[in-house]
C-alpha positions as a LaTeX table, in Angstrom:
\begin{tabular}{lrrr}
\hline
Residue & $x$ (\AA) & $y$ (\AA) & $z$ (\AA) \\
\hline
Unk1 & 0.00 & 0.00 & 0.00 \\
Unk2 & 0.87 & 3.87 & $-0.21$ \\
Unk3 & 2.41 & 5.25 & 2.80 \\
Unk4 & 1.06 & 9.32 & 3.44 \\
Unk5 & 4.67 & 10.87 & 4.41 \\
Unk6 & 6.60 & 13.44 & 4.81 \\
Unk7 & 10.72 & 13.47 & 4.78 \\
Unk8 & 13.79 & 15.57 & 6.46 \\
Unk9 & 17.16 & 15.51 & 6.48 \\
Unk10 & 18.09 & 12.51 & 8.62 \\
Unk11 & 20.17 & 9.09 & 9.06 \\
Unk12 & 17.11 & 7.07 & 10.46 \\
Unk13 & 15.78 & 4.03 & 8.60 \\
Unk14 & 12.02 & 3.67 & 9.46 \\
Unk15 & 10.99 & 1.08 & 6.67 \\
Unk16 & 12.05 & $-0.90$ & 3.95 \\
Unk17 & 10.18 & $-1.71$ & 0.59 \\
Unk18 & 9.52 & $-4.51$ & $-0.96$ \\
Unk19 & 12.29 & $-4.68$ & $-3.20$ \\
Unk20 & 14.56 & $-3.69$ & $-0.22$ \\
Unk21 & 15.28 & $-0.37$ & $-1.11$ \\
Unk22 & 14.73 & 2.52 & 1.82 \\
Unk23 & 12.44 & 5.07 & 2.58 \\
Unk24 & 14.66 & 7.30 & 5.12 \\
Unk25 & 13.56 & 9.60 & 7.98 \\
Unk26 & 9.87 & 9.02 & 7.35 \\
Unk27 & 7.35 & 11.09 & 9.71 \\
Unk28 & 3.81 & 11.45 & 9.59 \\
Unk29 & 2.86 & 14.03 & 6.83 \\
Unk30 & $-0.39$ & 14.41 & 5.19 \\
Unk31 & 0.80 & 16.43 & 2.30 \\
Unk32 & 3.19 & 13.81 & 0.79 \\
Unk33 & 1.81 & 11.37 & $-0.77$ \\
Unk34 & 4.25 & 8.43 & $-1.25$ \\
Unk35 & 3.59 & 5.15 & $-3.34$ \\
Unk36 & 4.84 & 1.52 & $-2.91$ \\
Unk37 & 8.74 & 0.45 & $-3.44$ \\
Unk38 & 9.45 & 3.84 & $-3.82$ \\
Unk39 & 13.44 & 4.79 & $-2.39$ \\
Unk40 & 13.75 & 8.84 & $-1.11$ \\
Unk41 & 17.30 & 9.54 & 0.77 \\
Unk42 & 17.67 & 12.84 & 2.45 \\
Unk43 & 14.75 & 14.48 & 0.57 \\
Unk44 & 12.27 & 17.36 & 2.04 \\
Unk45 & 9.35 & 17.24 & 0.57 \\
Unk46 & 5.83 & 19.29 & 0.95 \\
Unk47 & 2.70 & 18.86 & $-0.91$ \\
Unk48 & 3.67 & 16.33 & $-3.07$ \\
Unk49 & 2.66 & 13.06 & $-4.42$ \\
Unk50 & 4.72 & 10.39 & $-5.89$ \\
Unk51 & 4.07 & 6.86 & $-7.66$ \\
Unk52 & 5.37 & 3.86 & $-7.25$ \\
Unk53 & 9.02 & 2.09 & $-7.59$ \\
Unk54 & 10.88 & 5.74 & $-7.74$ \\
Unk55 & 13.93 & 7.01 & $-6.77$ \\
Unk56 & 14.19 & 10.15 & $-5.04$ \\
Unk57 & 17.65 & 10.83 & $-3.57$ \\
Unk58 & 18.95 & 13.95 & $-2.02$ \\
Unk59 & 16.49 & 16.24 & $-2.94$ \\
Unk60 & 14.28 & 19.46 & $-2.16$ \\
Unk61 & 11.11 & 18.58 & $-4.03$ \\
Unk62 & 8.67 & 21.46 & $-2.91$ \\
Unk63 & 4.32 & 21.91 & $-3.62$ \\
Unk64 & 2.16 & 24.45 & $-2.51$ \\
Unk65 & $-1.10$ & 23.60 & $-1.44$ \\
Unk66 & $-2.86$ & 24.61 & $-4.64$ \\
Unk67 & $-0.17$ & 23.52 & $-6.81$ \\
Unk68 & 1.37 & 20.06 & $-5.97$ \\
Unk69 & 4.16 & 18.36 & $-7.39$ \\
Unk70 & 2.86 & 15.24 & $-9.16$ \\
Unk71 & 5.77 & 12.60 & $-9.52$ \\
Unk72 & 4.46 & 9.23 & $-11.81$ \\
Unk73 & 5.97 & 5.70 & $-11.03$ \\
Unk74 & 9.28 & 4.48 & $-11.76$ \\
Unk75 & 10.57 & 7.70 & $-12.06$ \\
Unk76 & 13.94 & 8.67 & $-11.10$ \\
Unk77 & 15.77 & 12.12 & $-10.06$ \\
Unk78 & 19.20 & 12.17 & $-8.07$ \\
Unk79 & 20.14 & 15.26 & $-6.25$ \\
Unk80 & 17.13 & 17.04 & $-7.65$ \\
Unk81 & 16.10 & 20.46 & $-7.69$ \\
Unk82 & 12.27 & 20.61 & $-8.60$ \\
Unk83 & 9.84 & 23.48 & $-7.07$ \\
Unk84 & 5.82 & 24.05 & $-7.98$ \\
Unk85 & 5.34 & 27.08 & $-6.92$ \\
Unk86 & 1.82 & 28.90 & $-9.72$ \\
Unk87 & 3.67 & 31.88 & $-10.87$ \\
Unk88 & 2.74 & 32.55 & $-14.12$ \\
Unk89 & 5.19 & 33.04 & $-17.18$ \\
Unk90 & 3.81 & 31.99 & $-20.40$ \\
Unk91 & 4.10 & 32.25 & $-23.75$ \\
Unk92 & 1.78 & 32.48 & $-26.76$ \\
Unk93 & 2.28 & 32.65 & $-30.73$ \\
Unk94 & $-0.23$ & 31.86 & $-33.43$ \\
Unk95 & $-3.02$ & 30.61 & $-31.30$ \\
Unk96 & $-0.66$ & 28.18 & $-29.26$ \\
Unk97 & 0.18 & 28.90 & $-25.76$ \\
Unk98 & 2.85 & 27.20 & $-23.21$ \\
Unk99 & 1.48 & 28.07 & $-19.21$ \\
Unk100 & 3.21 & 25.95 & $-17.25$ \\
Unk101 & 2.68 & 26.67 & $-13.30$ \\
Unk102 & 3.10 & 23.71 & $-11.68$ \\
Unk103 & 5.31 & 20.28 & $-11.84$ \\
Unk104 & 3.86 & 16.77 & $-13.21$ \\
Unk105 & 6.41 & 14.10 & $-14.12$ \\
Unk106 & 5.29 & 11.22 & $-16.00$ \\
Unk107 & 6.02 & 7.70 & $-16.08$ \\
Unk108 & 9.10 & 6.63 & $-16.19$ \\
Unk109 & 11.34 & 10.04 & $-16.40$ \\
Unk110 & 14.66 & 10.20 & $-15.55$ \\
Unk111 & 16.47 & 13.62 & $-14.93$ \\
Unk112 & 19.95 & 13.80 & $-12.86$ \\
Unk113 & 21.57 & 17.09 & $-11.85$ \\
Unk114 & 18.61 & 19.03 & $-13.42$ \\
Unk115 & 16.77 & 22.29 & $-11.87$ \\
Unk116 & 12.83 & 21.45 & $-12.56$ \\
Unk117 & 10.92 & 24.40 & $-12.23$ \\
Unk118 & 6.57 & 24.71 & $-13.10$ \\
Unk119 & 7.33 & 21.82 & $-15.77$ \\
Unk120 & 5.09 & 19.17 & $-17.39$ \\
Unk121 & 7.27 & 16.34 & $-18.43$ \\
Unk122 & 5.91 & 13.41 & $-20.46$ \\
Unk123 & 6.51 & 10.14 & $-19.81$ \\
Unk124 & 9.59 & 8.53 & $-20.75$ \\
Unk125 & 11.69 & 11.67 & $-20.96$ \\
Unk126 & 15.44 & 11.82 & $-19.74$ \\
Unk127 & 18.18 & 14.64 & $-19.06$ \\
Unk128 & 21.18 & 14.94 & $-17.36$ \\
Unk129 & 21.97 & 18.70 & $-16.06$ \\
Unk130 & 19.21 & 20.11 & $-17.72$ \\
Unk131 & 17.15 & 23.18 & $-16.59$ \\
Unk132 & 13.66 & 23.41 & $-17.82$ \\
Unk133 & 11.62 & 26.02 & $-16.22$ \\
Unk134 & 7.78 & 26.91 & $-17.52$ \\
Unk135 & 7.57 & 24.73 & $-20.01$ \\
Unk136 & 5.66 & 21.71 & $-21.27$ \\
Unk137 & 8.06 & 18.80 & $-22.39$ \\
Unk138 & 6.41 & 15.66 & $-24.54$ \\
Unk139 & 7.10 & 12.25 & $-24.00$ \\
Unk140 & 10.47 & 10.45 & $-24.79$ \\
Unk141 & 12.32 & 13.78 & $-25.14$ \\
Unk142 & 15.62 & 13.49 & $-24.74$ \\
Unk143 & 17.77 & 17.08 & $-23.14$ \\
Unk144 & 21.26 & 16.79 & $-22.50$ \\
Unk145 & 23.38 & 18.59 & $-20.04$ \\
Unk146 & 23.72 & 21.47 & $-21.92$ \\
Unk147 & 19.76 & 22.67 & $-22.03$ \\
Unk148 & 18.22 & 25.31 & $-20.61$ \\
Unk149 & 14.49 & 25.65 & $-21.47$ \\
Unk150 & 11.90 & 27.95 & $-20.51$ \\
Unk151 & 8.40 & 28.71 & $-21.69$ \\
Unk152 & 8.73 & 26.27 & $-24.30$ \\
Unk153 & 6.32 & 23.63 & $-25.35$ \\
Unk154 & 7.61 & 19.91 & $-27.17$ \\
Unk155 & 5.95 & 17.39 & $-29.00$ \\
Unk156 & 7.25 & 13.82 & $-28.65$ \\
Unk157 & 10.67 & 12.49 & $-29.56$ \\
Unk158 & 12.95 & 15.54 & $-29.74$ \\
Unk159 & 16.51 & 16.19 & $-28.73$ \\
Unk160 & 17.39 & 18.89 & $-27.49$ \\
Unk161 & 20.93 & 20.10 & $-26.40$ \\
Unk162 & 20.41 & 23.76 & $-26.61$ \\
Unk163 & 19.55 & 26.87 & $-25.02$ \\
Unk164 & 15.24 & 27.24 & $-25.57$ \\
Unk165 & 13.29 & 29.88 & $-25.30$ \\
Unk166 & 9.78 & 31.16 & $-26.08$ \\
Unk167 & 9.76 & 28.06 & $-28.65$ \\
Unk168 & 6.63 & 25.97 & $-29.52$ \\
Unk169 & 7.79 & 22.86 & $-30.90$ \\
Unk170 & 4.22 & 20.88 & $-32.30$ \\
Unk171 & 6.10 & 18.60 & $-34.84$ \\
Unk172 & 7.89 & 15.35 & $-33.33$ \\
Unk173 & 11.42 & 14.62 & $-34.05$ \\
Unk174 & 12.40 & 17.58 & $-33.78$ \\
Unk175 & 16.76 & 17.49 & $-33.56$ \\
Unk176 & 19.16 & 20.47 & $-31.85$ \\
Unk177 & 20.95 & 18.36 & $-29.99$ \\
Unk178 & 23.88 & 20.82 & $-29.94$ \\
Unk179 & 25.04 & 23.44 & $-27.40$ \\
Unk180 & 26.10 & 27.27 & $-28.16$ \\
Unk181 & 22.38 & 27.46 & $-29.86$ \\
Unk182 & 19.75 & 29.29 & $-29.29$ \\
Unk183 & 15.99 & 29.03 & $-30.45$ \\
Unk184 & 13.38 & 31.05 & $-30.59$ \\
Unk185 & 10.79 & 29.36 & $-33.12$ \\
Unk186 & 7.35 & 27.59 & $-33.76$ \\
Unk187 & 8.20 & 24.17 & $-35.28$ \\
Unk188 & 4.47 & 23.40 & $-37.03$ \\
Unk189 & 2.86 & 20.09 & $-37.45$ \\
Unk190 & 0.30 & 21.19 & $-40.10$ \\
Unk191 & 1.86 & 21.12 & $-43.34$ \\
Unk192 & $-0.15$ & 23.41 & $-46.66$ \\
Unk193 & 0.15 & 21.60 & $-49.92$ \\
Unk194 & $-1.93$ & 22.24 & $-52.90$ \\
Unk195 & $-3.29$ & 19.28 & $-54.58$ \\
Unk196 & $-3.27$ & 17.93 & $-57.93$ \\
Unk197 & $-6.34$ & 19.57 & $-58.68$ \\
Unk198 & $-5.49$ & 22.82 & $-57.38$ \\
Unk199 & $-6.64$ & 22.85 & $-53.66$ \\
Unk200 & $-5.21$ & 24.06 & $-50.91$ \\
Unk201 & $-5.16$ & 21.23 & $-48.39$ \\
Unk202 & $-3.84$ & 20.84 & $-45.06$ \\
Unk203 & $-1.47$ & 17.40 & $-43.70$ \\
Unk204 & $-1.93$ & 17.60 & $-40.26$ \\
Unk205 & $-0.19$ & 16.28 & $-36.81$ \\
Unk206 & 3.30 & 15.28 & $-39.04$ \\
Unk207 & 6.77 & 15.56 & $-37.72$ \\
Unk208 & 8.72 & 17.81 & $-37.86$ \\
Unk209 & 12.41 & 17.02 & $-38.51$ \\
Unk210 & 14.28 & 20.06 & $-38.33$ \\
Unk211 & 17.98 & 19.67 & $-38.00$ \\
Unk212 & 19.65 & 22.60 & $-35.84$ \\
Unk213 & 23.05 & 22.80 & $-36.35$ \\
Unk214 & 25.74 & 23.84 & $-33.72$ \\
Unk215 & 26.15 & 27.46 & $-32.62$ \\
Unk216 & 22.75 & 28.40 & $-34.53$ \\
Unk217 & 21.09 & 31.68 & $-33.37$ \\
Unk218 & 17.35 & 32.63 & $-34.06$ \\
Unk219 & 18.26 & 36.40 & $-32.75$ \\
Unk220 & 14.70 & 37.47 & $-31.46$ \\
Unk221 & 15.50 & 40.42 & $-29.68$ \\
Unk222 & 14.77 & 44.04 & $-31.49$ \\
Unk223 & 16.24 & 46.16 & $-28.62$ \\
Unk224 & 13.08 & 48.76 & $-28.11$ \\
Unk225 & 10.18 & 48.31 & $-26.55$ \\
Unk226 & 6.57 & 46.75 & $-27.46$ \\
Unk227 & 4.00 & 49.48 & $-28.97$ \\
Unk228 & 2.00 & 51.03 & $-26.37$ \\
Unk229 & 0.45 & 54.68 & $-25.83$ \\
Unk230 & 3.42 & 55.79 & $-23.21$ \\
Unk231 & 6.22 & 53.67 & $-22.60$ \\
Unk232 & 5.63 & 53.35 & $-18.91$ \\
Unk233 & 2.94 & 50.70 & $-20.38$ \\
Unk234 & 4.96 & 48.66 & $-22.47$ \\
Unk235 & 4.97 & 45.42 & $-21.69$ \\
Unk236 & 8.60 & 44.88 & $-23.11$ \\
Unk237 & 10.79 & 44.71 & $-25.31$ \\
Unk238 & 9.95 & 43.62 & $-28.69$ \\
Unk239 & 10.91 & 39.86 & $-29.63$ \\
Unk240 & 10.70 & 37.95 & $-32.77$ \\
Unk241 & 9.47 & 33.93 & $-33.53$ \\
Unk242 & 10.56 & 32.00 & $-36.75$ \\
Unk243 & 8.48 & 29.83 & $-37.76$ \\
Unk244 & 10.25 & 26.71 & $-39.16$ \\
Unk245 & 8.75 & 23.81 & $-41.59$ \\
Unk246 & 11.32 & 20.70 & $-41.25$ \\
Unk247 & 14.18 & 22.80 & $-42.56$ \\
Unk248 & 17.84 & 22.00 & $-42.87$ \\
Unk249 & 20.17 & 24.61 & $-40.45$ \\
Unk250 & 23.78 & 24.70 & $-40.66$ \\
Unk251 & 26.08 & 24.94 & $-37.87$ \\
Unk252 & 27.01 & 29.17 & $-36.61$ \\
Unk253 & 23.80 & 30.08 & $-38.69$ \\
Unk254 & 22.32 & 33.37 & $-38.11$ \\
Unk255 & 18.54 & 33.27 & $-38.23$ \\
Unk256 & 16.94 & 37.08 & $-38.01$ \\
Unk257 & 13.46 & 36.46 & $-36.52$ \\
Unk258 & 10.98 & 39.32 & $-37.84$ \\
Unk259 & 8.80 & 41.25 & $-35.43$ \\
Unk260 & 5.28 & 39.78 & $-36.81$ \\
Unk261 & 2.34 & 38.84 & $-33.86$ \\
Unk262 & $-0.19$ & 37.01 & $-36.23$ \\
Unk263 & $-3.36$ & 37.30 & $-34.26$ \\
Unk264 & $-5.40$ & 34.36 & $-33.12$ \\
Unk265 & $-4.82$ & 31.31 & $-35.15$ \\
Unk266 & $-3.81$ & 32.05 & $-38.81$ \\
Unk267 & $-3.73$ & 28.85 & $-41.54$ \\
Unk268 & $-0.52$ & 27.64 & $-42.49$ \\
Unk269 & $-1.35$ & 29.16 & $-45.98$ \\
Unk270 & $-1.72$ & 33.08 & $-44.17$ \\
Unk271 & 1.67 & 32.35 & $-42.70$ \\
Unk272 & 3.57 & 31.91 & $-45.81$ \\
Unk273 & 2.25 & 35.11 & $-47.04$ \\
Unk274 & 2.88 & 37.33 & $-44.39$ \\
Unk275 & 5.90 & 39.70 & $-45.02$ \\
Unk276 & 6.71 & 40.37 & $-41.15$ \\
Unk277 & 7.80 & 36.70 & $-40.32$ \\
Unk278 & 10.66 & 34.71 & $-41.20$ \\
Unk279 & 9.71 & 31.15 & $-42.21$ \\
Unk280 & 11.72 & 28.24 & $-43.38$ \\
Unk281 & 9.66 & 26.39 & $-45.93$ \\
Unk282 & 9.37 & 22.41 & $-46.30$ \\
Unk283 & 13.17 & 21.19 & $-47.45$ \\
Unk284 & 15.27 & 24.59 & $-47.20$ \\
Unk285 & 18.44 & 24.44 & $-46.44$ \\
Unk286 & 19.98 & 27.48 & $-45.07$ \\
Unk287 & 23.39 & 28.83 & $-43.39$ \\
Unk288 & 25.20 & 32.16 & $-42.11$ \\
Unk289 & 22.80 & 34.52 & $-42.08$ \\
Unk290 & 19.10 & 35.33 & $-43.38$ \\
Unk291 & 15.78 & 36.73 & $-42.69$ \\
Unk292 & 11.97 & 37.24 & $-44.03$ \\
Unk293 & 10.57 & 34.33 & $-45.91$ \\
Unk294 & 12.99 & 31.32 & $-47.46$ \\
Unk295 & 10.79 & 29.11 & $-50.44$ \\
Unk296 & 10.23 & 25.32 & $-49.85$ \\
Unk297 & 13.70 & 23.20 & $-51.02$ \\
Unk298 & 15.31 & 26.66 & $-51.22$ \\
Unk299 & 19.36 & 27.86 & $-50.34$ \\
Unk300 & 19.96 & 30.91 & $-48.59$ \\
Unk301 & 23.31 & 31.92 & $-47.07$ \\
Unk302 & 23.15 & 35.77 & $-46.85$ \\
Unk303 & 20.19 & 38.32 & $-45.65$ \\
Unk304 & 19.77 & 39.68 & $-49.87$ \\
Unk305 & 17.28 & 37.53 & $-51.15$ \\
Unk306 & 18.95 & 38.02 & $-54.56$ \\
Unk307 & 21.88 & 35.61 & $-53.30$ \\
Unk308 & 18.91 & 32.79 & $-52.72$ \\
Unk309 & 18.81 & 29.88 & $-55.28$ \\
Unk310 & 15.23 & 28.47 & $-55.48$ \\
Unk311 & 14.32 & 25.11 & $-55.69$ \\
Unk312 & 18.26 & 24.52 & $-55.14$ \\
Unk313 & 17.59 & 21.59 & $-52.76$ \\
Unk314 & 15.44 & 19.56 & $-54.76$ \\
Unk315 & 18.33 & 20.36 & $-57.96$ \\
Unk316 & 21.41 & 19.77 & $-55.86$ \\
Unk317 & 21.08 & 17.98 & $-53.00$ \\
Unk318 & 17.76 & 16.24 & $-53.13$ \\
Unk319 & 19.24 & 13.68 & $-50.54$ \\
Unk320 & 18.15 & 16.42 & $-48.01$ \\
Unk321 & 14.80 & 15.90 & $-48.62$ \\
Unk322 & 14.62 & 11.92 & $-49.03$ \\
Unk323 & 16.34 & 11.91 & $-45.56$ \\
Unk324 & 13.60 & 14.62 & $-44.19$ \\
Unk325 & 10.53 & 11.88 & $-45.20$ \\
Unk326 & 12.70 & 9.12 & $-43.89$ \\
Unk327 & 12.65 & 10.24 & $-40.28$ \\
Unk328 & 9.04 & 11.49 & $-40.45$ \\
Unk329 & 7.91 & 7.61 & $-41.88$ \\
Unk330 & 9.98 & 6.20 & $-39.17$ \\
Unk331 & 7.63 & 8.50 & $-36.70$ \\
Unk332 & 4.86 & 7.77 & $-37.93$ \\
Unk333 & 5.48 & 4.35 & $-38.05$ \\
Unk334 & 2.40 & 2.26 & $-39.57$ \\
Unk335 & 1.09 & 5.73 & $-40.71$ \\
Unk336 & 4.18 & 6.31 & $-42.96$ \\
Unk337 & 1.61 & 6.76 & $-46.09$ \\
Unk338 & 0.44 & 10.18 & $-44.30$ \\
Unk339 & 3.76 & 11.64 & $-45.74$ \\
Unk340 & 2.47 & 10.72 & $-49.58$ \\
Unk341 & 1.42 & 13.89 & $-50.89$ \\
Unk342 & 3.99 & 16.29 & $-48.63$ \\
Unk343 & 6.63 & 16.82 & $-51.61$ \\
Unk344 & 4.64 & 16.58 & $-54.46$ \\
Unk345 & 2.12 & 19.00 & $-52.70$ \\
Unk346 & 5.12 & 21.49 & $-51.10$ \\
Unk347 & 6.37 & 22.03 & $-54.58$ \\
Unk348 & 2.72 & 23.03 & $-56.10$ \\
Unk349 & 1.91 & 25.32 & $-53.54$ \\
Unk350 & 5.44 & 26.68 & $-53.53$ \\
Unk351 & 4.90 & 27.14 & $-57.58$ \\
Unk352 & 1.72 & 28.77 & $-56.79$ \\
Unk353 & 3.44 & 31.23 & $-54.73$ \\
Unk354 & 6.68 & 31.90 & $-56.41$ \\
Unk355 & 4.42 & 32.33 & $-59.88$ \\
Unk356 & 1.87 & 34.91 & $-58.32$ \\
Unk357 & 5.46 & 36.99 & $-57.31$ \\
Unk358 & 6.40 & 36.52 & $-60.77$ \\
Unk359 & 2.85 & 38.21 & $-62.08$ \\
Unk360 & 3.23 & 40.87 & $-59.79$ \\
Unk361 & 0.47 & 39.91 & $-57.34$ \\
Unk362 & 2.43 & 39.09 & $-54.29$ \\
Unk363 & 5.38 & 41.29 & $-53.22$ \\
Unk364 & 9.07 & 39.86 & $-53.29$ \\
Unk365 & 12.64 & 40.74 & $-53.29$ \\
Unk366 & 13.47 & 38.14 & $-55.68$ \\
Unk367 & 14.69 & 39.44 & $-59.33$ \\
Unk368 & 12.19 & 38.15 & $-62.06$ \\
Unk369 & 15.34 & 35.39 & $-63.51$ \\
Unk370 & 15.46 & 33.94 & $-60.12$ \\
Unk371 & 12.04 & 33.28 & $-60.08$ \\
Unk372 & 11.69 & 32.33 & $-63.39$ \\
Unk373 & 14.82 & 29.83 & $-62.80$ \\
Unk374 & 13.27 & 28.33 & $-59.31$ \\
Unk375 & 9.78 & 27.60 & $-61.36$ \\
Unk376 & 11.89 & 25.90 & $-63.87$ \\
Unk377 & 13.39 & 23.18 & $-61.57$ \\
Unk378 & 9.90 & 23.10 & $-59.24$ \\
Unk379 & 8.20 & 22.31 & $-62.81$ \\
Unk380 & 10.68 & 19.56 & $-63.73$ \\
Unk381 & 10.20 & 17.77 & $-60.47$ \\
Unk382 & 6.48 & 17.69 & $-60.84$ \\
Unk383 & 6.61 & 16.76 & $-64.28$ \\
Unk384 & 8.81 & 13.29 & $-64.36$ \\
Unk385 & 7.10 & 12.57 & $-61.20$ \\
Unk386 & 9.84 & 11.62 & $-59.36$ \\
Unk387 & 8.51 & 12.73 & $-55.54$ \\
Unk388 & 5.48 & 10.31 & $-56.28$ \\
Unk389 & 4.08 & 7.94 & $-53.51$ \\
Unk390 & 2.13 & 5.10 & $-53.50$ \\
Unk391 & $-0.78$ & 5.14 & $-50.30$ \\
Unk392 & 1.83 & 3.29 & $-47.92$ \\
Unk393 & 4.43 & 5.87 & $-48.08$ \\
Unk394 & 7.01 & 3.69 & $-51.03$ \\
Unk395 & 8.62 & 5.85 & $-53.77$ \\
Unk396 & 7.38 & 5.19 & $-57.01$ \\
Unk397 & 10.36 & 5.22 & $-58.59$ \\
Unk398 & 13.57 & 4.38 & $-57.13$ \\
Unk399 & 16.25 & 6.25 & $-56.12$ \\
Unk400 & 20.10 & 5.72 & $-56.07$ \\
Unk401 & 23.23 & 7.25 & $-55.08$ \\
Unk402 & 25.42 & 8.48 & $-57.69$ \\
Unk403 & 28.61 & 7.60 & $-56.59$ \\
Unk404 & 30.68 & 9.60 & $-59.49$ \\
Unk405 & 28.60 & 13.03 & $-59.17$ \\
Unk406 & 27.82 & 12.29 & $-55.72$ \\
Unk407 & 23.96 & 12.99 & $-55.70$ \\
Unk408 & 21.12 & 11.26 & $-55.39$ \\
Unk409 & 19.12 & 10.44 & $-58.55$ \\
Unk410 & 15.74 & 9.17 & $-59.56$ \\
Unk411 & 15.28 & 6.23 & $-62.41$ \\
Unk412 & 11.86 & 7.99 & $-63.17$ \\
Unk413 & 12.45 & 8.08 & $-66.75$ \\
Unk414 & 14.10 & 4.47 & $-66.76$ \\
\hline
\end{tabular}
């Protein structure tokens, strides 16, 4: 049975579990909560509830009444720092919103030498060193020693190594496993597409495997306050958010994050049109520095758009993308087919877009050959049909590695 205990700093053992691990100094509590075969060493802890077969060692684990922390079974935390404590600090971008006041571990998480602080972790999630603080981490995350999170939100299965902030993360998979980075982004699950007959569709709850490369910056910070009618009522200082399809980001990149606050809950299709955000399309690939919008299976390596090479990617280093819908099948597992009309459907809409620049309907920094040379390549690809899918997620037509050019190629046309 549960034991209802409370803990302090002592040498006294006063029972033994099951499995003959110890509960020490235990003392009549009723705000600790403490399950079966559960092990806590030299731990204080008030308002508090934990599951079975945990390990708690040398700890400070502190609740409030009206916000408890909620520990799951089996998990374990050694020399632990975790608090509750219902201060606010939140965070909210495009109808999504991190507010985080209180501490819930789930089953089976492991963190050593961490500082847990308001968090929500999911279960099976592990760190060593790690500070989270007002955030809301998925399951089977993985943060090494070198993160430091706050008021950040993750979906399953990332790995993070970084320094987080104000990031939503809604895609799974999500990879910047690397220190001396910082983020500032919203990683989207909803992928637009245009269909083959021309409408504008959305593939919802994918992955979304970004690959952060050391040293990375999304600089968010403008350096003068919010808009306000006196600036005794600004809230603060003005701060940017990227907003990043699974995108390709090289190691010491510099990503300028525009000042844009889309209101309530704009489509996926509103986002790519906006001209105060910077957005990393489906497939870029992007180093040293850049701003504003980057095309689907674009390059861009400097903040003048007219240095960008559209539909580069797909052209030179299509590998990129094969790689990109190999991790997202391996996510989705039995549901790999969900990824079938993601490239095919990226480069139509991305057509769509670059063409109505070209016709002078949407704005763009882009000279008229650049366009006109990223349509050309986005046309060919659609044309051999060489990003087709059958229903379960298989490549119609096979691809190989070109050992002499070193490159990926399609046998579409035999």
């Amino acid at each position: 049975m549960a034991v209802w205990a409370g803990y302090h700093c002592g040498t006294s053992v006063e029972q033994m579990s099951r499995t003959g691990r110890y509960i020490v100094s235990l003392v009549a509590e009723p705000t600790v909560h403490v399950g079966p075969e559960t092990e806590v060493i030299h731990s204080l802890l008030q308002y508090t509830t934990v599951g079975r077969g945990c390990r708690i060692i040398n700890s400070v684990i502190e609740g409030r009444p009206e916000w408890p922390v909620i520990i799951g079974d089996h998990v374990t935390l050694i020399n632990c720092h975790v608090r509750s404590t219902g201060e606010k600090n939140a965070f909210a971008f495009c109808g999504w919103e991190v507010d985080q006041r209180y501490t819930c571990l789930g089953d089976g998480v492991a963190f050593s030498n961490s500082r847990l602080w308001n968090v929500a972790i999911e279960a099976g999630s592990h760190g060593f060193g790690a500070s989270v603080e007002s955030s809301h981490i998925g399951p089977h995350n993985n943060l090494r020693n070198s993160s430091n999170i706050s008021c950040t939100m993750t979906a399953a299965t990332c790995n993070l190594g970084s320094e987080v902030s104000k990031t939503l993360l809604l895609g799974a998979g999500f990879v910047s496993e690397h220190g001396n980075s910082y983020l500032s982004l919203l990683a989207p699950a909803d992928y637009p597409i245009l269909t083959a007959a021309g409408r504008e569709e959305v593939l919802s709850n994918l992955p979304n495997a970004t690959n952060i490369g050391a040293g990375t910056v999304f600089a968010n910070y403008g350096g003068e306050p919010l808009p306000a009618s006196s600036l005794a009522q600004s809230r603060g200082s003005a701060k940017g958010t990227a907003v990043v399809y699974t995108a390709f980001v090289c190691i010491n990149c510099r990503v300028i994050n525009r000042y844009g606050q889309p209101e309530g809950q704009p489509s996926p299709f509103d986002l790519l049109r906006r001209s105060d955000l910077t957005v990393l399309g489906f497939g870029s690939f992007v180093e040293h520095k850049l701003t504003g919008r980057i095309p689907a299976f674009a390059y861009a390596g400097d903040l003048s758009p007219r240095t960008h090479k559209l539909g580069w990617v797909l052209a030179k280093k299509p590998g990129i993308v094969l790689n990109f819908i190999k991790k997202m099948q391996s996510l989705l597992g039995d549901q790999a087919g969900r990824v079938q009309e993601l490239v095919q459907g990226t480069i139509r809409l991305e057509c769509q877009l670059l063409q109505a620049a070209l016709d002078g309907k949407q704005p763009t920094f882009y000279s008229r050959e650049q366009l006109q040379e990223g349509l050309a390549v986005l046309h060919a690809h659609l044309r051999d049909g060489r990003w087709a899918m059958d229903e379960a997620g298989n490549w119609l037509h096979p691809w190989r590695f070109d050992t002499p050019h070193q490159q990926w190629v399609c046998d579409a046309n035999g």
